[in-house]
Residue frames relative to the residue before (quaternion, step in Angstrom):
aa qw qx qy qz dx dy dz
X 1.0000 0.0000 0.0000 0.0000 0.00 0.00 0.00
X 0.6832 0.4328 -0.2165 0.5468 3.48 0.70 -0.93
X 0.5853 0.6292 -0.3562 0.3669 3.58 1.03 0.62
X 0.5416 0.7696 -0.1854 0.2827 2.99 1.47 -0.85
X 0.6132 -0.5496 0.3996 0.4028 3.03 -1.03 0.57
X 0.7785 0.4198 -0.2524 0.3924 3.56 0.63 -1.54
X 0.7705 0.3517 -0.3038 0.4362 3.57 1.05 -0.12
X 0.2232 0.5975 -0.5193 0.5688 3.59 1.59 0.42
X 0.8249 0.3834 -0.2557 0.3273 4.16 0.38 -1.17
X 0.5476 0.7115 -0.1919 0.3963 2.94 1.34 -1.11
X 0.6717 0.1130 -0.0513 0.7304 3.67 1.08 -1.41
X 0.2973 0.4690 -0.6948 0.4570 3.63 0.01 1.29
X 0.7367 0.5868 -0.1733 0.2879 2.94 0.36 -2.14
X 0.8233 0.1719 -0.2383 0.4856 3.73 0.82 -1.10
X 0.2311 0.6109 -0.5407 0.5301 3.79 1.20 0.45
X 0.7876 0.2748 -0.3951 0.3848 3.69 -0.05 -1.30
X 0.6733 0.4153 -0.3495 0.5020 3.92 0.64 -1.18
X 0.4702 0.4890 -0.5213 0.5177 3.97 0.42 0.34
X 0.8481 0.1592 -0.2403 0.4446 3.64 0.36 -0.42
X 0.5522 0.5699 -0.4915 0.3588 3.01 0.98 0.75
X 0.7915 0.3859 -0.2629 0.3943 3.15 1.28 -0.72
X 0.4319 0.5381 -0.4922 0.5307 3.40 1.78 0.18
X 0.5721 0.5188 -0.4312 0.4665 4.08 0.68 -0.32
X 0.6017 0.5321 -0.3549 0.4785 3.88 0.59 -0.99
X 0.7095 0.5943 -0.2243 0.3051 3.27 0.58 -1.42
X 0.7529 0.4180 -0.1422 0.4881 3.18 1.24 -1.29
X 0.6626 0.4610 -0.3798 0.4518 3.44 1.36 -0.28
X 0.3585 0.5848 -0.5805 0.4387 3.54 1.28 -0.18
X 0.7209 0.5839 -0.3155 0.1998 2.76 -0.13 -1.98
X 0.6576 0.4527 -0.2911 0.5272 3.70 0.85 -1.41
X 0.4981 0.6803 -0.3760 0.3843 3.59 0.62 -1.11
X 0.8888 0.2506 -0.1946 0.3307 3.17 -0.10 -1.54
X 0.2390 0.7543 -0.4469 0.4173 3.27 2.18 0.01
X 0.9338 0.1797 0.0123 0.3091 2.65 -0.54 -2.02
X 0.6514 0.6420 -0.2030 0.3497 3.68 1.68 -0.09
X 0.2169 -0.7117 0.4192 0.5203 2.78 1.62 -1.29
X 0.7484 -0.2758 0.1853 0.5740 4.01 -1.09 -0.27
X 0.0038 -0.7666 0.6095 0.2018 3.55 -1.12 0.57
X 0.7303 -0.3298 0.4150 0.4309 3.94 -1.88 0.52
X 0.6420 -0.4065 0.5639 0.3234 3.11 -1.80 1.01
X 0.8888 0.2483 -0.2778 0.2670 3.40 0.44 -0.59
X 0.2542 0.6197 -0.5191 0.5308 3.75 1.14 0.42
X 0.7908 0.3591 -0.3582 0.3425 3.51 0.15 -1.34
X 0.5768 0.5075 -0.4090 0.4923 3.49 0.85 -1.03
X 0.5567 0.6957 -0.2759 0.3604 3.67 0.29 -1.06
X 0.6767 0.5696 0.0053 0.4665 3.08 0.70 -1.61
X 0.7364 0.3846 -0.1600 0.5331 3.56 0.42 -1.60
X 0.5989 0.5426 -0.3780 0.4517 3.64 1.16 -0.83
X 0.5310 0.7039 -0.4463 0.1530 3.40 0.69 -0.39
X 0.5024 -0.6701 0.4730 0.2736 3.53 -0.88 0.15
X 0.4428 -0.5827 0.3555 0.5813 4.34 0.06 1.10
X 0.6543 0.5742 -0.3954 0.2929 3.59 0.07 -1.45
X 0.4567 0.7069 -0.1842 0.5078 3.82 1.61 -0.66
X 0.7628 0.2841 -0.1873 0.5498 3.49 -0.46 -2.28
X 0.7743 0.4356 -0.3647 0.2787 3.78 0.58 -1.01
X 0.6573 0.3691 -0.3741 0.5401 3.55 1.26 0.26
X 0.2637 0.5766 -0.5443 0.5493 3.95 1.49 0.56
X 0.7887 0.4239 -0.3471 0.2790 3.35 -0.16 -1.60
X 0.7024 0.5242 -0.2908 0.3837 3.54 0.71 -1.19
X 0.5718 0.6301 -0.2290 0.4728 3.50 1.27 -1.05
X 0.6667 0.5161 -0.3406 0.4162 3.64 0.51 -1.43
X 0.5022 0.7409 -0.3152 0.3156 3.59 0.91 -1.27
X 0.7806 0.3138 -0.1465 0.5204 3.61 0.96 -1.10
X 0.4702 0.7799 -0.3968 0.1149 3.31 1.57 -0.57
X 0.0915 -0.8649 0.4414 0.2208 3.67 -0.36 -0.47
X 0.6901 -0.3525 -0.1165 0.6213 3.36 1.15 0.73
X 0.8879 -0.2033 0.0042 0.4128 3.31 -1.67 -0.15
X 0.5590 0.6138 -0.2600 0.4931 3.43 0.89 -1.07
X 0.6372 0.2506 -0.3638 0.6315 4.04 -0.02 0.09
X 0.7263 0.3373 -0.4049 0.4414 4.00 0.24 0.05
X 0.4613 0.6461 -0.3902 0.4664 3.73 1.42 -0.05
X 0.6667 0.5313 -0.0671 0.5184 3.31 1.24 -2.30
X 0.5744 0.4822 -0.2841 0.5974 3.74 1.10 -0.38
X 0.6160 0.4597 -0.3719 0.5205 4.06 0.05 -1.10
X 0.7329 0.5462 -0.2103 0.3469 3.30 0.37 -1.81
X 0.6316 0.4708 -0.2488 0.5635 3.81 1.00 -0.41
X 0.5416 0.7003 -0.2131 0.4134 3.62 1.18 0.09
X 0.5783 0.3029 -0.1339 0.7455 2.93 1.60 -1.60
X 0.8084 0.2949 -0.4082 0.3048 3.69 -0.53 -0.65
């Protein structure tokens, strides 16, 4: 049973959203470190993010220097 194809996908699938949302979590976490408090939405924003995302959040945030470079950062997302 645990061979299958459809459950090989199934627990791919929540393995992957398991590290996404332990990634989200941890970039809040730094976020509100290095940002101060962020909007209901940033966070929601944020968590939505895709890993390939939080893991280029994480590397980014490093240089941040307060809220404003995480605005200028979101904002490069949409455009």
């Amino acid at each position: 049973f645990t061979s299958s194809t459809i459950y090989q996908e199934i627990f791919g699938q929540g393995r992957e959203q398991g590290r996404q949302s332990e990634a989200a979590a941890l970039a809040l976490r730094q976020l509100q470190r290095r940002c101060g408090s962020l909007s209901p939405q940033q966070e929601a924003q944020i968590q939505a993010l895709p890993l390939d995302q939080l893991e280029a959040l994480a590397d980014a945030l490093l240089d941040f220097e307060g809220a404003e470079d995480l605005m200028v950062w979101l904002d490069g997302l949409e455009g």
